[in-house]
Structures are given as structure tokens and as C-alpha cells.
C-alpha positions as CSV (number, residue, x, y, z in Angstrom):
1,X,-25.5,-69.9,-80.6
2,X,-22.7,-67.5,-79.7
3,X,-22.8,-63.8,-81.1
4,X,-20.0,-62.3,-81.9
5,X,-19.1,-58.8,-83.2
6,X,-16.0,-57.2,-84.7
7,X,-14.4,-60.6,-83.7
8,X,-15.1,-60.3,-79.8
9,X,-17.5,-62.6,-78.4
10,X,-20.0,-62.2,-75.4
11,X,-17.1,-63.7,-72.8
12,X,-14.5,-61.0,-74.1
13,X,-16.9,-58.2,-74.2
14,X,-17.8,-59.0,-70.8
15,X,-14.4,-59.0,-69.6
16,X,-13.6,-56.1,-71.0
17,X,-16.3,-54.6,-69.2
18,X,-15.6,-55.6,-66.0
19,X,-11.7,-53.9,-66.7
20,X,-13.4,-50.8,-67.4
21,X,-16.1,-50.6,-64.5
22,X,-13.1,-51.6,-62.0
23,X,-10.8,-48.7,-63.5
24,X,-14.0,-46.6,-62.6
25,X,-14.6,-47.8,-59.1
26,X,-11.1,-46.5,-58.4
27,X,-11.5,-43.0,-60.1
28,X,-12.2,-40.3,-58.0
29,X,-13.1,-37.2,-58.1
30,X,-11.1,-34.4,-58.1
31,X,-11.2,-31.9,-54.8
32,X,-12.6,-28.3,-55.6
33,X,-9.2,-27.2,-55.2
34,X,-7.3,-29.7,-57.2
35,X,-10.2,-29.0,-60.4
36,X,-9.2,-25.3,-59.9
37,X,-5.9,-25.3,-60.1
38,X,-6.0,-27.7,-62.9
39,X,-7.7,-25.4,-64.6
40,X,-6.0,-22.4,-64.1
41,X,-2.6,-24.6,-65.4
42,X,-5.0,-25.5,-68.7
43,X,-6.4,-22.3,-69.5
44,X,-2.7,-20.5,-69.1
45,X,-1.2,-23.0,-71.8
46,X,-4.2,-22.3,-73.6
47,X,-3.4,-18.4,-73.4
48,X,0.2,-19.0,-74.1
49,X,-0.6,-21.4,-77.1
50,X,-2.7,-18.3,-78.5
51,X,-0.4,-15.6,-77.7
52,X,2.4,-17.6,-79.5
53,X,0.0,-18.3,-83.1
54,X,-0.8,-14.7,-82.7
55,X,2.8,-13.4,-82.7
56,X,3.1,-15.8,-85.7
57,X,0.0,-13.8,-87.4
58,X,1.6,-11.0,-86.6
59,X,4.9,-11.4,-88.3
60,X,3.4,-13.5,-91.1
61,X,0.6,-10.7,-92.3
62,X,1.4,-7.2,-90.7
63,X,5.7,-7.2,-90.8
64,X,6.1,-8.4,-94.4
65,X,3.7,-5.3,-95.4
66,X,5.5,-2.8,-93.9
67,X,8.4,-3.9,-95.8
């Protein structure tokens, strides 16, 4: 008796499997100075993405009242 779910059966399942844990065998992690400066990159797109909706807040609610 074969089980089979969402149309894969045991043999795809397990294949797939084995793609993902060999993907994670050659992950690494990321150096203390590599995590750092990808997170100084993120959280400056992340200010830049604020500042901009806030400029649009800005002319959206505060300009069109002094008008």
C-alpha cells in the first residue's frame, strides 16, 4: 500500500527531501561581520522606506490644511 498526499508519494517526498537537506549542507553561516553589515544595509532601506511614507503623510494630511 503506497500513501500518497497532495498527489506526491513517499519516493517524491523523499526526494524532495534530500534536495532540501543538501541545499542545507551547503548553507553557511554568515561571519559576524558580513550579518552586521547586512543589517546595517536592511535597517537603512527600512529608515528610507519610512522617511519616504512619512513625507507622503506629510503632504497628504498637514499641506492640504494649510491651504
Amino acid at each position: 500500500m503506497e500513501l500518497k498526499y497532495d498527489g506526491l508519494n513517499t519516493e517524491e517526498w523523499s526526494k524532495k527531501l534530500k534536495e532540501y537537506l543538501r541545499i542545507l549542507k551547503l548553507a553557511k553561516r554568515p561571519k559576524r561581520e558580513e550579518f552586521f553589515h547586512i543589517a546595517k544595509i536592511a535597517g537603512a532601506a527600512m529608515a528610507l522606506i519610512g522617511a519616504i511614507g512619512f513625507a507622503i503623510y506629510i503632504m497628504l494630511t498637514v499641506l492640504p490644511q494649510g491651504l
